[in-house]
C-alpha positions as a Markdown table, in Angstrom:
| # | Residue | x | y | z |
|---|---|---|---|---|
| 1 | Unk | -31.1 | -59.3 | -42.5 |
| 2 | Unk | -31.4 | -58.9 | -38.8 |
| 3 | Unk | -27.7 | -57.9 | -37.4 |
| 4 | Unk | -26.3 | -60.2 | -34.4 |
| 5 | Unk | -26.1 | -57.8 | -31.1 |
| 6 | Unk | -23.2 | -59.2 | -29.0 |
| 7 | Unk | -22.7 | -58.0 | -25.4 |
| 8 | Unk | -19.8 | -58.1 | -22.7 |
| 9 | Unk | -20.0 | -60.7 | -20.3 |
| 10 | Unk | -19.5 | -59.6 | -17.2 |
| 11 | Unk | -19.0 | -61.5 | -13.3 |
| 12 | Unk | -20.6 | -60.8 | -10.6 |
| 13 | Unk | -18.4 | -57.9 | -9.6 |
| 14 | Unk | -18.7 | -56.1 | -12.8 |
| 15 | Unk | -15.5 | -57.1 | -14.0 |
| 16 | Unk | -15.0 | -58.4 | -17.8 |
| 17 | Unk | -14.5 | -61.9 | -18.1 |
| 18 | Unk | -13.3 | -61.4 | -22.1 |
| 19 | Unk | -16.1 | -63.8 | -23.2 |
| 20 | Unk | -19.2 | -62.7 | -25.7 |
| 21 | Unk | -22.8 | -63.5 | -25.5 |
| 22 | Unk | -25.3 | -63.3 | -28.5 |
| 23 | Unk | -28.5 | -61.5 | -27.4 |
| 24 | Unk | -31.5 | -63.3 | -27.6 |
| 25 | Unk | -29.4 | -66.8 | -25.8 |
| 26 | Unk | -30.1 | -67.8 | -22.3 |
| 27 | Unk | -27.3 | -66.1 | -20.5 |
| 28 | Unk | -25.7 | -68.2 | -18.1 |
| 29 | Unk | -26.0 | -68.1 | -13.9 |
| 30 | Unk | -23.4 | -65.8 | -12.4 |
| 31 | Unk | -23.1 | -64.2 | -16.1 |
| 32 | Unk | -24.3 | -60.6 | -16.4 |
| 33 | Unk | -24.6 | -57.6 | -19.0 |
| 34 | Unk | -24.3 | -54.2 | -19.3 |
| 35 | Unk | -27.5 | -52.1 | -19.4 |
| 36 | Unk | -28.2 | -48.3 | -19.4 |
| 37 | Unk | -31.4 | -46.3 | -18.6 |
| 38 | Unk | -31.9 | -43.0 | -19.4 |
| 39 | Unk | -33.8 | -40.2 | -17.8 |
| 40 | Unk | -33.6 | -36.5 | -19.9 |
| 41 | Unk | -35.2 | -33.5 | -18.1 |
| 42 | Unk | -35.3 | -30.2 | -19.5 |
| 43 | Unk | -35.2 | -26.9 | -17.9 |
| 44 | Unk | -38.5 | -26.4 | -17.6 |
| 45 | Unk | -38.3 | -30.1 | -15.4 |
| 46 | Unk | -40.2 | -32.2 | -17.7 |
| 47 | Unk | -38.9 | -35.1 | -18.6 |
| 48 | Unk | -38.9 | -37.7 | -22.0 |
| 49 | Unk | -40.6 | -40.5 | -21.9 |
| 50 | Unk | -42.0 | -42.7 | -24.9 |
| 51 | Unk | -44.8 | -45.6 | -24.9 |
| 52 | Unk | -43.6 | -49.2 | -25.7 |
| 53 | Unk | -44.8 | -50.7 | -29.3 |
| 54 | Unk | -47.4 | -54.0 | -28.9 |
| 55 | Unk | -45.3 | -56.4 | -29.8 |
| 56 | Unk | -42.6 | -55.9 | -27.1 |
| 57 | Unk | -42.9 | -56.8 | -23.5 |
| 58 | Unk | -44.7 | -54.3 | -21.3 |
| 59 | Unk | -46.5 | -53.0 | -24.4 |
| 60 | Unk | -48.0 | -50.2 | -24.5 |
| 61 | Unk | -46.4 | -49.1 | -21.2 |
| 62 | Unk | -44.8 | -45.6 | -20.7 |
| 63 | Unk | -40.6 | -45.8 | -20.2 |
| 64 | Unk | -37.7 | -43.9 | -20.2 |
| 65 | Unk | -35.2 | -44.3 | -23.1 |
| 66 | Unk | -33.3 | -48.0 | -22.0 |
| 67 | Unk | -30.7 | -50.5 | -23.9 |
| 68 | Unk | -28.5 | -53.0 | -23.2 |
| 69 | Unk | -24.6 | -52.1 | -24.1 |
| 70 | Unk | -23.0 | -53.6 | -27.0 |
| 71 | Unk | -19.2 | -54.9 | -27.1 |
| 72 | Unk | -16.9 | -52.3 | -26.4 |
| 73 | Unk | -19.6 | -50.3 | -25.1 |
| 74 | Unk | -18.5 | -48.7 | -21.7 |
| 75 | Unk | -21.7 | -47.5 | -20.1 |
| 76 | Unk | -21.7 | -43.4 | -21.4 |
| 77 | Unk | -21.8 | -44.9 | -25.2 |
| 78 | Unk | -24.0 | -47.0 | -24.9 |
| 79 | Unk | -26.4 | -44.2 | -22.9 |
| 80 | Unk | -25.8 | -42.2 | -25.9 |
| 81 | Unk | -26.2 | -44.7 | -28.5 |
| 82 | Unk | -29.7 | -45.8 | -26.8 |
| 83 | Unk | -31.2 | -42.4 | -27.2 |
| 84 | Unk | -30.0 | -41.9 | -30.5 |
| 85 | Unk | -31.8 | -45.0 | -32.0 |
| 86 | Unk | -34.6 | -45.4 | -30.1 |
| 87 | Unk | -35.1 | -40.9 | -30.4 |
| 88 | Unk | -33.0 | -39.6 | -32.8 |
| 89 | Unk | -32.1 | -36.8 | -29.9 |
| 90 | Unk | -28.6 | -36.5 | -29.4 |
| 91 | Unk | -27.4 | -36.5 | -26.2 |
| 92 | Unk | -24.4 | -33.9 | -25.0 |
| 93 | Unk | -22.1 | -36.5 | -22.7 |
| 94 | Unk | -21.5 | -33.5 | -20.6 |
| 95 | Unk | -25.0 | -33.1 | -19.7 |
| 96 | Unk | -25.0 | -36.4 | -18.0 |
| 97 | Unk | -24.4 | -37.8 | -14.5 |
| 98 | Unk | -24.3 | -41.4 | -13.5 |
| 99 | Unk | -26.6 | -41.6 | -11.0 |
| 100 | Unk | -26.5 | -44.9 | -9.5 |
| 101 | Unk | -26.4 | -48.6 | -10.3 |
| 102 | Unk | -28.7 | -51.6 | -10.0 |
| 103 | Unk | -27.4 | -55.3 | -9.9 |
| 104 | Unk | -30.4 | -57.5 | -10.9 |
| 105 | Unk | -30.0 | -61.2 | -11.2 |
| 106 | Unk | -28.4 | -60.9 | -14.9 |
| 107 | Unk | -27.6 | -57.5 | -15.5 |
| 108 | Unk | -26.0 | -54.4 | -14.0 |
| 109 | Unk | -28.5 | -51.3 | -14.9 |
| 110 | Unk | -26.4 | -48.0 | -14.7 |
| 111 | Unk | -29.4 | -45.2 | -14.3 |
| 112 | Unk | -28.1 | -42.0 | -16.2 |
| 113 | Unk | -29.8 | -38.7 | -15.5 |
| 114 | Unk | -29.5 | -35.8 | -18.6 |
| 115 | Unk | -30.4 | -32.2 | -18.1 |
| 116 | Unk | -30.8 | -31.0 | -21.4 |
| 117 | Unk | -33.5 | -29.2 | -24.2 |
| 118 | Unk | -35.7 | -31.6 | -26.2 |
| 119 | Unk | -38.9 | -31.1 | -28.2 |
| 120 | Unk | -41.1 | -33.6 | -28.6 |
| 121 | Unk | -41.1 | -32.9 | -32.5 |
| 122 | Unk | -37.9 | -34.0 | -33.0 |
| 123 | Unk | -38.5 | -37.6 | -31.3 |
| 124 | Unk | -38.2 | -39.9 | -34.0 |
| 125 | Unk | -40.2 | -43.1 | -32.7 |
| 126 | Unk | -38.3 | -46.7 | -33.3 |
| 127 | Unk | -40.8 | -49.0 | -35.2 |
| 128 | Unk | -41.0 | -52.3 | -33.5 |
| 129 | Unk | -39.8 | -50.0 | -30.2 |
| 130 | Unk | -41.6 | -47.4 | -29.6 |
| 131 | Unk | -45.0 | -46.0 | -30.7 |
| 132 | Unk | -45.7 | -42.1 | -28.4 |
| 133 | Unk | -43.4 | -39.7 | -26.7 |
| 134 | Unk | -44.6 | -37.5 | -24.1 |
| 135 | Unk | -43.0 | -34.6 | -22.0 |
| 136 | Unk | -43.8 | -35.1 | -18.2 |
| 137 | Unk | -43.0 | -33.9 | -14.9 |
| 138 | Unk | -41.7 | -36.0 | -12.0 |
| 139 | Unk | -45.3 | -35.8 | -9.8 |
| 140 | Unk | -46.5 | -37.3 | -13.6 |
| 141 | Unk | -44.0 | -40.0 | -13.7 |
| 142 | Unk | -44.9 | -40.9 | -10.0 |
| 143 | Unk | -48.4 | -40.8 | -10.9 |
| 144 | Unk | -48.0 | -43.0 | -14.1 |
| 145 | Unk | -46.3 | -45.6 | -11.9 |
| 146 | Unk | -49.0 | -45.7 | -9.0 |
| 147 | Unk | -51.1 | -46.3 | -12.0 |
| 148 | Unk | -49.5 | -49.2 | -13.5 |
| 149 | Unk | -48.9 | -47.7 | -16.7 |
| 150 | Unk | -45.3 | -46.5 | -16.5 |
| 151 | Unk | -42.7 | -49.9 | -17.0 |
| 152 | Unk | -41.3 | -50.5 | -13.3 |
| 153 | Unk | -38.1 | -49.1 | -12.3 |
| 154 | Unk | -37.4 | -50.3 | -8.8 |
| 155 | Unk | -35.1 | -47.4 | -8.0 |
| 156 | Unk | -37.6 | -45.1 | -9.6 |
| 157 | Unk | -38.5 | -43.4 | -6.1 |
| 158 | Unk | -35.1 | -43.2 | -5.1 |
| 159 | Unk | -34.0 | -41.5 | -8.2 |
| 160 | Unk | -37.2 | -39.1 | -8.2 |
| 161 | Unk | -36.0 | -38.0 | -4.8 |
| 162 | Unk | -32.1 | -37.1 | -6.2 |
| 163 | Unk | -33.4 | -35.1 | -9.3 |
């Protein structure tokens, strides 16, 4: 039985409006979401990043760990939550910095950046979400983008320069 996913609804500003939306319905103009993107580098400056399964959109594309927020997620849950299910890593909230946020035309993305140890044997892919993991550096990353191969992140640049 596949479980209903609710989200906050937020305005324009980011502020809660109280109201619900079920995933998967047309959300609509001036309503947005909560989403989270999640970026984990380890000392040795790679970072995680796993390939997307066929069947969702950008398959087969290279990503870093990304969810919407669930109701009465604030955004650090929710970052957490993400890279639990789609990894089974678990993420030390300590280790984490909000490093910006994006406004798109019906979501707010907040981009998280983790500095913490990870092996790629523990990575437990998501079936239906995920289908490789790979440990890359930032030049990597870049490279995977100028490629085409590496799902776009508009601020990816921006955030390659602050890490």
């Amino acid at each position: 039985m596949t479980q209903i996913e609710l989200w906050d609804v937020l305005d324009e500003n980011r502020n809660p409006t109280g109201r619900l939306h079920r995933r998967g319905d047309p959300l609509p103009e001036g309503d947005y979401h909560l989403t989270v993107h999640i970026w984990m580098q380890r000392a040795d400056g790679k970072f995680l990043l796993t390939k997307r399964s066929p069947n969702k959109t950008f398959p087969l594309m290279w990503e870093t760990t990304a969810g919407s927020a669930i109701a009465g997620d604030d955004s650090l849950t929710a970052a957490l939550r993400e890279v639990n299910e789609e990894t089974g890593l678990v993420l030390k909230p300590e280790n984490g910095r909000l490093m910006m946020t994006c406004k798109a035309s019906d979501h707010f993305a907040d981009i998280w950046y983790f500095q913490q140890e990870f092996s790629l044997e523990d990575v437990k892919l998501l079936e239906g979400e995920t289908c490789d993991a790979r440990a890359v550096t930032k030049e990597e990353i870049l490279e995977l983008d100028r490629q085409g191969v590496l799902v776009p992140f508009v601020y990816l640049h921006e955030l390659m320069d602050m890490v």
